[in-house]
N, C-alpha and C positions, 0 to 999 in steps of 0.2 A: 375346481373339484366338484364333481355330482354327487348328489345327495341319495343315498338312499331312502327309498319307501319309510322304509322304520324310523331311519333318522327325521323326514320331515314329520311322519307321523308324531314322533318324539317331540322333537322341540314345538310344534305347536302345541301338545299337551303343555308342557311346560311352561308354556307362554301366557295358557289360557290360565294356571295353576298360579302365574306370578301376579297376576293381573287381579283374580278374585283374591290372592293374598295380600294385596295393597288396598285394594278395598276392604277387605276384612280387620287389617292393620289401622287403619284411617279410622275405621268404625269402631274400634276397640278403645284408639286415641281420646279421639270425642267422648264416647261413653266414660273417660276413666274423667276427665276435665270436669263433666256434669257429676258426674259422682262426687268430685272433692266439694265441688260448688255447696251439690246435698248436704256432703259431710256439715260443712261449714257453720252451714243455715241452721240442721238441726244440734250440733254438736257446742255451736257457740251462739250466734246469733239467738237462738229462740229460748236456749236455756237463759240468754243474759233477761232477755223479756221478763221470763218467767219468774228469774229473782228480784227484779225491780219490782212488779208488785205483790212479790213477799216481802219487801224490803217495807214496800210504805203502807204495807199493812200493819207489820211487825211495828212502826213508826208511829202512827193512827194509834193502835192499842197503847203502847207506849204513853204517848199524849196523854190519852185520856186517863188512865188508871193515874198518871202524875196529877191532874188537874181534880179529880175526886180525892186525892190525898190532900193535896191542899185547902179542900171544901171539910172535906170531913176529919183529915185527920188520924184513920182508921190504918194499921197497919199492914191491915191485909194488900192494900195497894202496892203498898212497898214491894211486896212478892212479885207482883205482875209487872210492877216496873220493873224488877230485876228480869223476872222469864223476859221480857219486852228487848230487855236491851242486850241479853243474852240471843236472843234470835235473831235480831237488827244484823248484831256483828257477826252472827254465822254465817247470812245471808252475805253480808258485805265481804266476808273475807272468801267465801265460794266465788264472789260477783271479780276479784281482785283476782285470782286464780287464772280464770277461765280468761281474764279482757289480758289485751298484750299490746295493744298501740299505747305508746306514749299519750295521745289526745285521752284516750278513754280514762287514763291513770291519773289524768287532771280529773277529769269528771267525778272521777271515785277520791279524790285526795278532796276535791269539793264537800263532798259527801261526809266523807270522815272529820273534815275540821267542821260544817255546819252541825253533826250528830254531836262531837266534843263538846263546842259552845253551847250546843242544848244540854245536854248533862251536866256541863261545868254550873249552867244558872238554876238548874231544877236542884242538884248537891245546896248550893251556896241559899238556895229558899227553904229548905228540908232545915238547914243547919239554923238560918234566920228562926226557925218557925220553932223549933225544938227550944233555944237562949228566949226565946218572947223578946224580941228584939225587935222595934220597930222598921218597918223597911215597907219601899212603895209595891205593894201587891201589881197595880196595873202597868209599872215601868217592868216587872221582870216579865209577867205576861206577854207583856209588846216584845222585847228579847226574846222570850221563848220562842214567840212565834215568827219571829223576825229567820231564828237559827231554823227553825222546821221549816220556814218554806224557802229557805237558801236549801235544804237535805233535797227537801220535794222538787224544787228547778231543778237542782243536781242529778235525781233521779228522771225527769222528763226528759232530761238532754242527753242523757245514756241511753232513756229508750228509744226516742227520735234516732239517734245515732245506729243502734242496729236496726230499729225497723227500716232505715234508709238502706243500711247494706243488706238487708235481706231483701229487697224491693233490687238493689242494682244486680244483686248475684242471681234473681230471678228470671231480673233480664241478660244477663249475660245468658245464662242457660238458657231462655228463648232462643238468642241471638245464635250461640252454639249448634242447637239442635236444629233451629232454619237453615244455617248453615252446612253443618253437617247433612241434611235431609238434600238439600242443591248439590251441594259436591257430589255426595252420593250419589245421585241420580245422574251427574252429569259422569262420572265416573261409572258408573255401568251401561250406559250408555255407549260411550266413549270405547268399554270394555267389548260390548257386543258387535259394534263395528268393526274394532281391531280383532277379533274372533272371527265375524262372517267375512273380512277381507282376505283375513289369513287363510281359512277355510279355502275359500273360491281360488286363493291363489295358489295352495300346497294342492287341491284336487285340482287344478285346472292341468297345473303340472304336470299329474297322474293322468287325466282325462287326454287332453290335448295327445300325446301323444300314442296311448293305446289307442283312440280312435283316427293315427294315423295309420299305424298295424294293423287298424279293421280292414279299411279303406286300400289296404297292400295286398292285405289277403284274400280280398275281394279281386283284385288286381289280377292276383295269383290265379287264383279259381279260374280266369276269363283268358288263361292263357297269355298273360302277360308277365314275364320275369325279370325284367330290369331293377336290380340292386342298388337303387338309389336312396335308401333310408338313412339317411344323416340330422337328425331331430336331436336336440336339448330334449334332455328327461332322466331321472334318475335312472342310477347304474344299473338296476335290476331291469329296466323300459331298453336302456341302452344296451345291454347285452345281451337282450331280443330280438334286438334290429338287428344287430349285427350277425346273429343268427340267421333271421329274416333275410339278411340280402347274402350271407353263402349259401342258404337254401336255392333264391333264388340263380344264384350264378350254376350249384349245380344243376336246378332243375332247368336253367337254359341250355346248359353244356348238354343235359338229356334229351332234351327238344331238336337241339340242331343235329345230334346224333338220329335221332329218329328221323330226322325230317331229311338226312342223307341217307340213312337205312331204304326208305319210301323212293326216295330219287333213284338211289343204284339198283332199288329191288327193279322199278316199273323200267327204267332204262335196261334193265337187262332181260326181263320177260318182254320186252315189246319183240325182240327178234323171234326168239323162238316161238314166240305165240302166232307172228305174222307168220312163220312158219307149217303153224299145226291148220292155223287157216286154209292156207292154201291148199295142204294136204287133203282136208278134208276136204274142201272145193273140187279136188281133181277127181278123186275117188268117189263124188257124189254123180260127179260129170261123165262118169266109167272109164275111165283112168287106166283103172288096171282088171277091166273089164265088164259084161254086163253086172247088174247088181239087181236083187229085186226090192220091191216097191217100200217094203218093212225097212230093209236098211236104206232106201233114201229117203224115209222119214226119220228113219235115227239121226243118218248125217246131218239132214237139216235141223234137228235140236242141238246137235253138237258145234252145226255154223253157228245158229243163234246165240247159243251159251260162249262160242269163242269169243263173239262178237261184243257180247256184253261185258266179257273181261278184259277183253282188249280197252274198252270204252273206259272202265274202271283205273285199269293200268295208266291210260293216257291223261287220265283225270288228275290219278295222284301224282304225276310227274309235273304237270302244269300246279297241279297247287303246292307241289317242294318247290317250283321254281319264285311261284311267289312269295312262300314264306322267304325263301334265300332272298327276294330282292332281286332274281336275276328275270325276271319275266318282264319283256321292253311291250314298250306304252306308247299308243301311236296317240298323240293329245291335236287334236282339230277341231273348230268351231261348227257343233251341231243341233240341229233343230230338235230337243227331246221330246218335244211333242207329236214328232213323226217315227220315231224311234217306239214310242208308248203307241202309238198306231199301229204299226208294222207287227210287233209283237202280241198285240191282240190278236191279229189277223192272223198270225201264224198260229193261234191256239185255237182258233174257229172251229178245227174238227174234235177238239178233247173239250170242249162246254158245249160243242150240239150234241155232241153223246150224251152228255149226262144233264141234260138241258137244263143247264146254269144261264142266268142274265148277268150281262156284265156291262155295268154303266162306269162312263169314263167322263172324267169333269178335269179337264186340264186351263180351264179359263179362256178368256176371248186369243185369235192368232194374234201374236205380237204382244202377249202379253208376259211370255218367259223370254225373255231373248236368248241367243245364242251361247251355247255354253261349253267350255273348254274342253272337250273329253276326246276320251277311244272310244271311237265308236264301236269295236264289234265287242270290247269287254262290257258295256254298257249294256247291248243288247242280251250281252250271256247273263249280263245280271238282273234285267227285267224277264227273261227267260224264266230264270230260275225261281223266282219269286213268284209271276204269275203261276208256272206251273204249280210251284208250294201250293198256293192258293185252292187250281184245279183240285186238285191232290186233294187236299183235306175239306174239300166245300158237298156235301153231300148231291145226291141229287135234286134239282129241282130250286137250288139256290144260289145267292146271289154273290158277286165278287163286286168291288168300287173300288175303281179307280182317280183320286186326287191328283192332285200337282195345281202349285202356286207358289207363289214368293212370298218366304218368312224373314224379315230383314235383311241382312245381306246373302240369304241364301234361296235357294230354291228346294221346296221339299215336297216329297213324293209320299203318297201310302198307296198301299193294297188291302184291303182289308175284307174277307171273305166270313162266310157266315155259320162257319166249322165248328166242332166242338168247343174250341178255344185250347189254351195252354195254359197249366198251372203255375203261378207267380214263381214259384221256386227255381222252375225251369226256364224263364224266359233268357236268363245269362246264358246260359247252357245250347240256346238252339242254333248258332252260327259254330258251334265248336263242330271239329272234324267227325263223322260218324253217328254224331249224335240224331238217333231218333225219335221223333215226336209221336206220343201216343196220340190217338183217338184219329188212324186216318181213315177216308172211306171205304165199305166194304169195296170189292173188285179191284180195286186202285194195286199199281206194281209197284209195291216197294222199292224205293231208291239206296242211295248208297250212304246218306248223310254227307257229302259232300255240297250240294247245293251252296246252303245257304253261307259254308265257312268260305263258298268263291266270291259269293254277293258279299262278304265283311272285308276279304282282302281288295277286290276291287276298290268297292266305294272308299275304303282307307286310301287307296292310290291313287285315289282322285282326290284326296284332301277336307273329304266329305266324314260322313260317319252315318252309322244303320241303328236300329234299335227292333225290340217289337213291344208291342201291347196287347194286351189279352186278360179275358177275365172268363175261368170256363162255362159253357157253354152260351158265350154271347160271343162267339167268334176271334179271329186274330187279325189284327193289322200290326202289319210290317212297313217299318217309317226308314225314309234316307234321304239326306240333307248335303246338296253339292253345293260348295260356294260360285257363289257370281263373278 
């Protein structure tokens, strides 16, 4: 099934749309991971910091406002040991809250029985101290501080503990974010490729074959009509072509129609024409009596004028025959370098009229060897060429003639120093009728026939013609026989 234009245009958008969506998806992923990490860090991890040393602050103050009551005595201590251990356990029971591993709930279960045992012996010296009851001051001392720095381990080990997970979820979130930053990158990367592939390969699509369609109607243009467009291409390309080649079948079926129109026209004027000739031949002769001098110079414009349609008529029946295929070819081993001789020689009176030089560089004898052709179609074809030449070479200027061997072929120019041809036109100057501007003043307008006899020749020899030109630095006319 072919795709249409839209459709490929479609799904590559889509493609490109799924693509930056996975990456957007991926990147969305990672960011929400680093978030929770964040969450984490600041939500548990730094809050638990932050009450550990509230904790052994609150602990610290504690201490001490106990240890000046026991110096002094003084009640007012009492109060701040109460606020003391009224904040301790605030502290502690926020810290209890927040933590949720079992490990950590040992740490704070530490904490809570080392903070007990400190109060149960500061109570138990408070009560001693109040009965005057003798009791060792430096063994409970030793206890008390025994129980605070089992609270203070307690507290160091809980914050070691989150300052280590806040240290590993930092690095995770390094690790994360390099990662994600590689993926990333490998992934738009990855994306951009599968984008410029896709691309190259949905327009190549497109490309490929509308510039077969150029190249057909190029084709077209040059008088060529054969219906051969069979291309892979979307259906919108494909039902162009298929357009394209009933175009061309009917514009061949117009062609062969014309080109039998041409044949039965000139096949059928050639009699009566031979006839209006003779006519006038007899009656310039006095036929059908004296005639004076006025009318046998009429007649002889009118032999002239016969003569040249006749020339014309004969013309277009020999070129129906070639376009048909039906024009026989007498193929013989010839020397073209005496061939390019001869026909200079026969133009010798139309270049000392108009006193053109004309150098001829065919390379040493024996250096084209002999080559398969008709000979008198050959000659009509260097005929018609050098004439071209004549024709549009001003006075006073030069014509050159080439010929050597370009790899398996042997190839000819002529190349004259005329106003030249405009690029547009160069396709255009072997077609039938076609006239070329800028030719020299005096010169008699031809028929445009010439050169479309030089195109079907050299095709019939297996060769092929071209020209080149740039205006006003002259034309050369190129054709290439095989060996």
């Amino acid at each position: 099934m072919k795709l249409s234009i839209f459709s490929r245009l479609f799904l590559g958008y889509i493609t490109i749309i799924l693509i930056l969506g996975a990456i957007s998806a991926y990147t969305v992923l990672r960011l929400r991971q680093v978030n929770a990490e964040v969450g984490i860090i600041f939500n548990v991890d730094q809050r638990v910091v932050d009450l550990k040393q509230k904790l052994v602050d609150s602990l610290l103050s504690h201490v001490g406002s106990e240890k000046k009551h026991v110096i002094t005595g003084d009640p007012t201590f009492l109060t701040q040991m109460a606020s003391g251990q009224k904040a301790f356990e605030g502290y502690l029971s926020r810290i209890s809250e927040i933590a949720g591993v079992s490990s950590n709930r040992d740490i704070l279960a530490r904490v809570g029985s080392g903070y007990t045992r400190y109060l149960s012996l500061v109570n138990e010296e408070i009560e001693l101290s109040k009965a005057d009851r003798p009791y060792s001051r430096s063994e409970y001392g030793q206890r008390k501080e025994e129980a605070v720095a089992q609270v203070l381990e307690a507290l160091k080990a809980l914050e070691s503990f989150y300052l280590n997970d806040i240290q590993e979820r930092m690095n995770r979130i390094q690790e994360t974010a390099g990662s994600a930053e590689r993926l990333s990158i490998l992934m738009f990367a990855g994306a951009v490729l599968v984008v410029i592939l896709g691309s190259l390969i949905s327009t190549r699509g497109i490309t490929k074959p509308l510039k077969i369609l150029m190249a057909k109607t190029r084709e077209i243009s040059r008088g060529v009509f054969e219906g051969n467009l069979d291309i892979g291409s979307p259906r919108e390309v494909a039902e162009l072509a298929g357009a394209v080649n009933l175009m061309c079948e009917k514009l061949k079926k117009v062609d062969t129609m014309k080109s039998g129109f041409f044949a039965t026209m000139s096949h059928e004027l050639r009699t009566p024409l031979a006839s209006i000739k003779q006519g006038i031949s007899l009656l310039r002769d006095g036929a059908g009596g004296p005639i004076p001098d006025k009318q046998k110079r009429l007649f002889a414009i009118l032999s002239e004028e016969t003569n040249r349609l006749i020339d014309l008529v004969n013309s277009l029946l020999e070129l129906s025959k070639m376009e048909a295929g039906m024009m026989p070819f007498t193929f013989g081993k010839e020397n073209i370098q005496s061939l390019i001789q001869r026909v200079v020689l026969e133009m010798t009176p139309l270049v000392e009229a108009k006193n053109i030089r004309i150098e001829v560089d065919t390379g040493d004898e024996g250096e084209i060897p002999p080559l398969k052709l008709d000979r008198e179609r050959i000659l009509q074809a260097l005929r018609n060429l050098l004439g071209n030449a004549v024709k549009f070479t001003p006075d006073n200027g030069r014509i050159t003639i080439n010929a050597g061997r370009r790899d398996r072929t042997v190839q000819f120019s002529i190349r004259d120093t005329g106003p030249g041809i405009p690029k547009e036109n160069l396709e255009m100057v072997f077609e039938k009728f076609h006239q070329s501007p800028g030719q020299a003043p005096g010169s008699i307008k031809g028929t445009g026939l010439g050169l479309a006899f030089v195109k079907h020749i050299i095709t019939a020899h297996g060769g092929r013609v071209w020209a080149e030109s740039e205006p006003g630095e002259g034309t050369t006319f190129l054709f290439a026989l095989p060996l």
